[in-house]
Chimera marker file (.cmm) of the C-alpha trace (Angstrom):
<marker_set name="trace">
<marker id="1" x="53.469" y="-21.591" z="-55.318" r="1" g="1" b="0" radius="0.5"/>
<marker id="2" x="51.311" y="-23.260" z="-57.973" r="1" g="1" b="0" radius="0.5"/>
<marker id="3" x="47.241" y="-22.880" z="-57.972" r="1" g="1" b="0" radius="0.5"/>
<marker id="4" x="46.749" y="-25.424" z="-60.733" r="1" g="1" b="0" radius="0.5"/>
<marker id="5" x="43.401" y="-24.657" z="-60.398" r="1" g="1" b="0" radius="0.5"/>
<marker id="6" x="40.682" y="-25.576" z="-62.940" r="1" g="1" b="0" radius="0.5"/>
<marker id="7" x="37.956" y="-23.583" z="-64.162" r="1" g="1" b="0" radius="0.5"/>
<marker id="8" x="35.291" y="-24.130" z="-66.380" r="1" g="1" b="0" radius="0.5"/>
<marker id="9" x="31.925" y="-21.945" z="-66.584" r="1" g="1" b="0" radius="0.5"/>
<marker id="10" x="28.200" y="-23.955" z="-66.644" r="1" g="1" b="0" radius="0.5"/>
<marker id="11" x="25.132" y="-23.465" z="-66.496" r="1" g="1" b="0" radius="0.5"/>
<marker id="12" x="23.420" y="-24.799" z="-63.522" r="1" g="1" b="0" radius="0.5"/>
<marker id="13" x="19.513" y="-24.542" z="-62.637" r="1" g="1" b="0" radius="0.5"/>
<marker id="14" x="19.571" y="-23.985" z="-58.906" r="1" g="1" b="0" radius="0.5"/>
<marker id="15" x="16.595" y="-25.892" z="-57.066" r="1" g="1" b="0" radius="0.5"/>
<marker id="16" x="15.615" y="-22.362" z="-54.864" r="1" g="1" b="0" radius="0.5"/>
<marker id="17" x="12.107" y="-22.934" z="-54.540" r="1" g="1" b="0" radius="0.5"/>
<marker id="18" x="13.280" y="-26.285" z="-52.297" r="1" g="1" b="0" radius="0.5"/>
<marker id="19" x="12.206" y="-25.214" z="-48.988" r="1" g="1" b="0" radius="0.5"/>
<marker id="20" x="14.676" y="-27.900" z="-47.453" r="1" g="1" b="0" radius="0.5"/>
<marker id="21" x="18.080" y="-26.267" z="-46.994" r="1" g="1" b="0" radius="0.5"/>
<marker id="22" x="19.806" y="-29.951" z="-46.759" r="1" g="1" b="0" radius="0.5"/>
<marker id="23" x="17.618" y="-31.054" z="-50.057" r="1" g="1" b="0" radius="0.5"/>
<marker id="24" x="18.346" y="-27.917" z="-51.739" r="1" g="1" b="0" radius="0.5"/>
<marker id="25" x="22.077" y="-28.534" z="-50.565" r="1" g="1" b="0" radius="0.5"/>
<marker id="26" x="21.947" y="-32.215" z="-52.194" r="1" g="1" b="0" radius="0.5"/>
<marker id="27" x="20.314" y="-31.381" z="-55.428" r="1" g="1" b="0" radius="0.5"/>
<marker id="28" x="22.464" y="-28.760" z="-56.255" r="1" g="1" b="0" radius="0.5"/>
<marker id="29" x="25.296" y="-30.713" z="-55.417" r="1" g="1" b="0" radius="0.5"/>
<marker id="30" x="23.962" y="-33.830" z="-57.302" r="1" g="1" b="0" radius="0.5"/>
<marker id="31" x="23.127" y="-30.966" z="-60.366" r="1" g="1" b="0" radius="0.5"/>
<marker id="32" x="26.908" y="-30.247" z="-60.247" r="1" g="1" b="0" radius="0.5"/>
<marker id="33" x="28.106" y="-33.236" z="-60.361" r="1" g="1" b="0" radius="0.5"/>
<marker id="34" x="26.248" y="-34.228" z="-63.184" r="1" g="1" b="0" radius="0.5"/>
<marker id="35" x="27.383" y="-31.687" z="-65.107" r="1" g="1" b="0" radius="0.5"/>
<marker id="36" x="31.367" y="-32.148" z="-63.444" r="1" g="1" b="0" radius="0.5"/>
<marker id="37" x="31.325" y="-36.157" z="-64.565" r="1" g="1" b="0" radius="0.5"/>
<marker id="38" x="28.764" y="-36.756" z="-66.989" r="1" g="1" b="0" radius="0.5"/>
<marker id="39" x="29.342" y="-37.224" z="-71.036" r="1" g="1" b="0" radius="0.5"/>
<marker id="40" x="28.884" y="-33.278" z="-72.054" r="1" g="1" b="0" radius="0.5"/>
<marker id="41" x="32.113" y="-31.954" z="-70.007" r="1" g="1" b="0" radius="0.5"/>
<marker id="42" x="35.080" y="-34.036" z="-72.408" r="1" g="1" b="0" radius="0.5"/>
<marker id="43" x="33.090" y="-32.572" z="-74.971" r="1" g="1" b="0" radius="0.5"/>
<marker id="44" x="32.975" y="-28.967" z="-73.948" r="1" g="1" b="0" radius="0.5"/>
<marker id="45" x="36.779" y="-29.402" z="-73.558" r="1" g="1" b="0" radius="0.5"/>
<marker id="46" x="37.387" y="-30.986" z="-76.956" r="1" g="1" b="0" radius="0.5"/>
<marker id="47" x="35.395" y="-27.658" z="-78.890" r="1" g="1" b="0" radius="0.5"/>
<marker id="48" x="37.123" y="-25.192" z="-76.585" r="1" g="1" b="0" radius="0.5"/>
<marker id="49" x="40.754" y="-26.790" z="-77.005" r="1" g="1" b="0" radius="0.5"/>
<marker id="50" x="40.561" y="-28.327" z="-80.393" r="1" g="1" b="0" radius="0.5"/>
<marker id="51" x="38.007" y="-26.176" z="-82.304" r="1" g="1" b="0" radius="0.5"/>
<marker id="52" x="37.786" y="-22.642" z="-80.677" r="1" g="1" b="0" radius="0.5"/>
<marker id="53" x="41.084" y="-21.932" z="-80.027" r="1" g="1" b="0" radius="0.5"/>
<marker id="54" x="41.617" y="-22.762" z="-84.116" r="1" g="1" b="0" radius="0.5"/>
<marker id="55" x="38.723" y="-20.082" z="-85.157" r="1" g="1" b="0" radius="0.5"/>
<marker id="56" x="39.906" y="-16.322" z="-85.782" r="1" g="1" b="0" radius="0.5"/>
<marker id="57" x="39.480" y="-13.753" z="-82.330" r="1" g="1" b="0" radius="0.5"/>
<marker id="58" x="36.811" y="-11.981" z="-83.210" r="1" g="1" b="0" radius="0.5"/>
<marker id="59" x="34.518" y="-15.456" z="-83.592" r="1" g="1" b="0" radius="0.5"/>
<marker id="60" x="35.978" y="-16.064" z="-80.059" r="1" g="1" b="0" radius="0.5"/>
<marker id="61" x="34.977" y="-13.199" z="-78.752" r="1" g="1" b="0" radius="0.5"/>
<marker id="62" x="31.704" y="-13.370" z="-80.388" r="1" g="1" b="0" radius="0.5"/>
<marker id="63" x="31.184" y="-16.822" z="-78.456" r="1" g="1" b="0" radius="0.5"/>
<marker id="64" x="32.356" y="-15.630" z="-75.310" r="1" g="1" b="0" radius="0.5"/>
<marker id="65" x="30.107" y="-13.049" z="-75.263" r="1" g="1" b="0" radius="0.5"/>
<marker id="66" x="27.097" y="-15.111" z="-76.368" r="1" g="1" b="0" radius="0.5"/>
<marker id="67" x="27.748" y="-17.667" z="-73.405" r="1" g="1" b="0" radius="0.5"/>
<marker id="68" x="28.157" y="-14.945" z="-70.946" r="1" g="1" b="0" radius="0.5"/>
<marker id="69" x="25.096" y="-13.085" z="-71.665" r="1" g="1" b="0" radius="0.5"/>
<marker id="70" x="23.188" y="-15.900" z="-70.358" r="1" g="1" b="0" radius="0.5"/>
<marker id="71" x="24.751" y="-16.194" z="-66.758" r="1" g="1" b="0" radius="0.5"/>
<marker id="72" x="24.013" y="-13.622" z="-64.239" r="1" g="1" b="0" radius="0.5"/>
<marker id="73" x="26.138" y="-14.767" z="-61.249" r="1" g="1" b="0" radius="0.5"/>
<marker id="74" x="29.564" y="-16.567" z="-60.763" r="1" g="1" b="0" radius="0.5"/>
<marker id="75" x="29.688" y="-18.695" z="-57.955" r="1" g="1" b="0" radius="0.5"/>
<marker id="76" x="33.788" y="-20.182" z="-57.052" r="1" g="1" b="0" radius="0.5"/>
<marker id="77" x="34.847" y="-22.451" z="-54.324" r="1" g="1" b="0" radius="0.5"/>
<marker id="78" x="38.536" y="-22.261" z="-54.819" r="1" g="1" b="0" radius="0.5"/>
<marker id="79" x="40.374" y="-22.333" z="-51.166" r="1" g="1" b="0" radius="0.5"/>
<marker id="80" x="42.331" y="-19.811" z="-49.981" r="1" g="1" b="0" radius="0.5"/>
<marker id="81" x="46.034" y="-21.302" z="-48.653" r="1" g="1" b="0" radius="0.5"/>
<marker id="82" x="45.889" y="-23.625" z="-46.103" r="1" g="1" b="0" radius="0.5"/>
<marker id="83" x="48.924" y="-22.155" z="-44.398" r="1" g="1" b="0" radius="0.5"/>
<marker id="84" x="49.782" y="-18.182" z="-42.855" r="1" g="1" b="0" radius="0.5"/>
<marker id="85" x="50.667" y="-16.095" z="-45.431" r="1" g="1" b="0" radius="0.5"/>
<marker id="86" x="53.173" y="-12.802" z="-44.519" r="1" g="1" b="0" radius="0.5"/>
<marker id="87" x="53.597" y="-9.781" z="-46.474" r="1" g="1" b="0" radius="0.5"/>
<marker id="88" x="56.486" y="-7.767" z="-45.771" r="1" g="1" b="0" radius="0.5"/>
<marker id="89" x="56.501" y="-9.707" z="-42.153" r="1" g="1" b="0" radius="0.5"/>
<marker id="90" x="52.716" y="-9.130" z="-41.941" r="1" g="1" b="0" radius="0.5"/>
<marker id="91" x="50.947" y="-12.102" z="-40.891" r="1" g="1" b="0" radius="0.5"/>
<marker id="92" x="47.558" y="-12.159" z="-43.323" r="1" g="1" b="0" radius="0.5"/>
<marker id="93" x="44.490" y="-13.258" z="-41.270" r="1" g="1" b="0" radius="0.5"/>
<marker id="94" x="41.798" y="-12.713" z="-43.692" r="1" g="1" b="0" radius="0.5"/>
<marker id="95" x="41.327" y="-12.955" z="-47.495" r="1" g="1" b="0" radius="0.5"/>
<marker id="96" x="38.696" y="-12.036" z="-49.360" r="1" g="1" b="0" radius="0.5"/>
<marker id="97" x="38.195" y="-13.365" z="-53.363" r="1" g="1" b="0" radius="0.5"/>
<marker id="98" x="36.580" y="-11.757" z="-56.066" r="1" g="1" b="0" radius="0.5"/>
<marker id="99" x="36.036" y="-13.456" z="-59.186" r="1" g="1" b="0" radius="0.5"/>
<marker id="100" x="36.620" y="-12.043" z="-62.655" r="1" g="1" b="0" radius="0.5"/>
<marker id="101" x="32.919" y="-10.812" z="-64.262" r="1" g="1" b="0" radius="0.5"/>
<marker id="102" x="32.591" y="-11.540" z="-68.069" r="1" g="1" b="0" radius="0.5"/>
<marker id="103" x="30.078" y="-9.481" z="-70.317" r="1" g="1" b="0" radius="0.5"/>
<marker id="104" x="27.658" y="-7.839" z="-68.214" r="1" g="1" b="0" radius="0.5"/>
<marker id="105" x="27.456" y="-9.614" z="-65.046" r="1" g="1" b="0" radius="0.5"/>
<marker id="106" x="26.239" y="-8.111" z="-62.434" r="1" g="1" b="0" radius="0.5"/>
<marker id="107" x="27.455" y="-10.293" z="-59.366" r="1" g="1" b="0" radius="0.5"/>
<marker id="108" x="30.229" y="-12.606" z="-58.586" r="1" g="1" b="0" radius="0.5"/>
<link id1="1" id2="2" r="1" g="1" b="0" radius="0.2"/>
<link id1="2" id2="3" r="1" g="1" b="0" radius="0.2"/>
<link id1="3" id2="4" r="1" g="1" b="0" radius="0.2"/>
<link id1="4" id2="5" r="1" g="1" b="0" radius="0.2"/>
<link id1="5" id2="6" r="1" g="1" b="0" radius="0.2"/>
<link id1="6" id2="7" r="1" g="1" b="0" radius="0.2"/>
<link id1="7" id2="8" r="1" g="1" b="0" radius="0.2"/>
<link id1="8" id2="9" r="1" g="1" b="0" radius="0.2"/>
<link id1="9" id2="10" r="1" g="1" b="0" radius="0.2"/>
<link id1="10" id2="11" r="1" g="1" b="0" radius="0.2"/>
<link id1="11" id2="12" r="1" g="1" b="0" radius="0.2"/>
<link id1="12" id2="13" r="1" g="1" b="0" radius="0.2"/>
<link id1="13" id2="14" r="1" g="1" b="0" radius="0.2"/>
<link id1="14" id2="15" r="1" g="1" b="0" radius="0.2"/>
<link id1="15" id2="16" r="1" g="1" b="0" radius="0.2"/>
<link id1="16" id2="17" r="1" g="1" b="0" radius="0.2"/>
<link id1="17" id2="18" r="1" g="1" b="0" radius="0.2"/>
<link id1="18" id2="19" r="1" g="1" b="0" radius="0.2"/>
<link id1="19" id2="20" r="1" g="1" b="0" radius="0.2"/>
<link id1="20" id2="21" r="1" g="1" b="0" radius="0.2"/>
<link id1="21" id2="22" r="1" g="1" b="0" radius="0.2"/>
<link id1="22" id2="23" r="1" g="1" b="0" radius="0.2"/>
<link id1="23" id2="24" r="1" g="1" b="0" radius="0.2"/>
<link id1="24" id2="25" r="1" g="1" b="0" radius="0.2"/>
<link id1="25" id2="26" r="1" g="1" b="0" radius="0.2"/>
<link id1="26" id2="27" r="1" g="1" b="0" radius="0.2"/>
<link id1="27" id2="28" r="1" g="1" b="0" radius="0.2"/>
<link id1="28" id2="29" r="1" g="1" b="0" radius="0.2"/>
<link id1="29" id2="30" r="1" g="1" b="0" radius="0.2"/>
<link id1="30" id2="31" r="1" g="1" b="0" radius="0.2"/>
<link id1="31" id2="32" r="1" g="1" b="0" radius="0.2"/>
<link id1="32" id2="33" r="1" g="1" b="0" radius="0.2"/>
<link id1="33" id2="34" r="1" g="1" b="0" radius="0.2"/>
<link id1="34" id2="35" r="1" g="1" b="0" radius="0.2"/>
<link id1="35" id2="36" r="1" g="1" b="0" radius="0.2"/>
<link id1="36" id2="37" r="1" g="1" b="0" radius="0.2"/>
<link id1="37" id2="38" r="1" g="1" b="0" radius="0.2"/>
<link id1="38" id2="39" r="1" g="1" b="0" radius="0.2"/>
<link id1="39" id2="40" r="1" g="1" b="0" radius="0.2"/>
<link id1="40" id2="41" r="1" g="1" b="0" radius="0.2"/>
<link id1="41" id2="42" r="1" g="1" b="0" radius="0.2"/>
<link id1="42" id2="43" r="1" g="1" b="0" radius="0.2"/>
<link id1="43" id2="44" r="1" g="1" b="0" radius="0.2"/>
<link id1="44" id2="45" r="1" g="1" b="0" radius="0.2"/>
<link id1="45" id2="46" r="1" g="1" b="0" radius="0.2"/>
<link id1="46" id2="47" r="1" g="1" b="0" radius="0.2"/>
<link id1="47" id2="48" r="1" g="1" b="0" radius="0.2"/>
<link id1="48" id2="49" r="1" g="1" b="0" radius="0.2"/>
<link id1="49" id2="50" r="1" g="1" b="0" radius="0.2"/>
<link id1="50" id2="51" r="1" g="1" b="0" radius="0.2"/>
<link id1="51" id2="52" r="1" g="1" b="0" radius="0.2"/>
<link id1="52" id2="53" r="1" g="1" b="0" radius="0.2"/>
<link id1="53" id2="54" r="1" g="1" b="0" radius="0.2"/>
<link id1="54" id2="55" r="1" g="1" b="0" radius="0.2"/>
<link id1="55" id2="56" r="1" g="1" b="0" radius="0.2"/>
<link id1="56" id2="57" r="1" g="1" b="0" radius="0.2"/>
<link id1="57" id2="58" r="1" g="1" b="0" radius="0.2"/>
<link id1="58" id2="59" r="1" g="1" b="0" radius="0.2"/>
<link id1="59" id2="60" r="1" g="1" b="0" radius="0.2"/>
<link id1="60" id2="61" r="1" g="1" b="0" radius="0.2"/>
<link id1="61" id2="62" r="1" g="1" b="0" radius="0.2"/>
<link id1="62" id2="63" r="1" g="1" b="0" radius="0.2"/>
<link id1="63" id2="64" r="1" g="1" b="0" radius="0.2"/>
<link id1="64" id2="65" r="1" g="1" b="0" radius="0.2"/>
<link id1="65" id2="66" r="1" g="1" b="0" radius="0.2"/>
<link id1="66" id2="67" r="1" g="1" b="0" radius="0.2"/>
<link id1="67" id2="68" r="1" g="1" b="0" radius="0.2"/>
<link id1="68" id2="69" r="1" g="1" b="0" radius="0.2"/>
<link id1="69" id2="70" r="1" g="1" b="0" radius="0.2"/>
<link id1="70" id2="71" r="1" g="1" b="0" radius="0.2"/>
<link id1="71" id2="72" r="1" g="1" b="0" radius="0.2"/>
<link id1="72" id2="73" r="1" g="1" b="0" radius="0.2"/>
<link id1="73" id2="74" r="1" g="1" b="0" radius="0.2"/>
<link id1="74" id2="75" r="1" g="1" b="0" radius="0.2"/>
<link id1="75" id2="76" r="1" g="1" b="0" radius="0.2"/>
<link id1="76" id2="77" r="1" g="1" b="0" radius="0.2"/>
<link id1="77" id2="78" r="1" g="1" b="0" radius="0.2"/>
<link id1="78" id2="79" r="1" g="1" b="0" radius="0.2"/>
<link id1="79" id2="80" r="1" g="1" b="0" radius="0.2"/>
<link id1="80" id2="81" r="1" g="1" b="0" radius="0.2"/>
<link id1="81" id2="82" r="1" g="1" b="0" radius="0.2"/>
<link id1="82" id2="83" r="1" g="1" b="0" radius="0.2"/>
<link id1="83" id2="84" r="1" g="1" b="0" radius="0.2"/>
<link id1="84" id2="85" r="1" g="1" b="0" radius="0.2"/>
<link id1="85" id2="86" r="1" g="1" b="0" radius="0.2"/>
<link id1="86" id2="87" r="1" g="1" b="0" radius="0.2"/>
<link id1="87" id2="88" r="1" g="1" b="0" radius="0.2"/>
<link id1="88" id2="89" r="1" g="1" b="0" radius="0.2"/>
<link id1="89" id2="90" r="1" g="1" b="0" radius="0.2"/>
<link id1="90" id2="91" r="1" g="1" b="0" radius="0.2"/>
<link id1="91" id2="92" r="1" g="1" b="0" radius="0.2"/>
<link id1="92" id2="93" r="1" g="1" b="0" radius="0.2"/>
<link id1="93" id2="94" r="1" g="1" b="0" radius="0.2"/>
<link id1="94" id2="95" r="1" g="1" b="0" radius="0.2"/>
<link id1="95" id2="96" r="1" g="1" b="0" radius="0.2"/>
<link id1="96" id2="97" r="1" g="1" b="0" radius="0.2"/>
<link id1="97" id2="98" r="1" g="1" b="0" radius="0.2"/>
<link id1="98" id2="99" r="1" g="1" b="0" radius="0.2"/>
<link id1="99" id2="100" r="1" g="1" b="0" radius="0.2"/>
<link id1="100" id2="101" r="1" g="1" b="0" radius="0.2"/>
<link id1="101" id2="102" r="1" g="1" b="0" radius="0.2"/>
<link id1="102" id2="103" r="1" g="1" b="0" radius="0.2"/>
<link id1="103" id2="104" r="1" g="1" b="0" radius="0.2"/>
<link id1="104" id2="105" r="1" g="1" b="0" radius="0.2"/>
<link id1="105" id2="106" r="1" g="1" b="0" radius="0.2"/>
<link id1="106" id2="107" r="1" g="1" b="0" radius="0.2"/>
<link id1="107" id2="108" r="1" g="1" b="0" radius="0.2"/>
</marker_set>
């Protein structure tokens, strides 16, 4: 089976003080978007592929920390499979995620 799934981590300013659930819905959707196909994503990926991953670990390290320090929540809305899943002739009827905290998140 192959994920292929993408991930990236952002910074998004979630409108929570909209009273609207469907405008809230919208603008954070139209926030995440911006950020998913606007000019500073090809960036982000050139300095993490290109000039990151040439700089020593511990500068990495440094930098991952920095950038996760300033998050307090990860949010993911990876699927689960689309089709049953068995273990050891088990069918599977529920799954439940958890996604991997960085630095000192609290919540994921």
């Amino acid at each position: 089976m192959v994920l292929d799934n993408k991930v990236a981590s952002v910074f998004l300013k979630v409108p929570v003080k909209q009273p609207d659930l469907e405008k809230r819905f919208q603008q954070t959707k139209a926030r995440m978007d911006s950020l998913k196909y606007g000019p500073v994503m090809p960036i982000m990926i050139f300095l993490i592929k290109v000039v990151l991953s040439s700089m020593p670990l511990w500068f990495t390290k440094w930098q991952q920390e920095l950038f996760a320090s300033k998050a307090s929540m990860i949010f993911s809305n990876v699927p689960g499979p689309r089709e049953r899943k068995h273990i050891r002739g088990f069918a599977i009827t529920n799954i439940f995620g958890f996604v991997p905290l960085v630095g000192f998140q609290q919540c994921g």
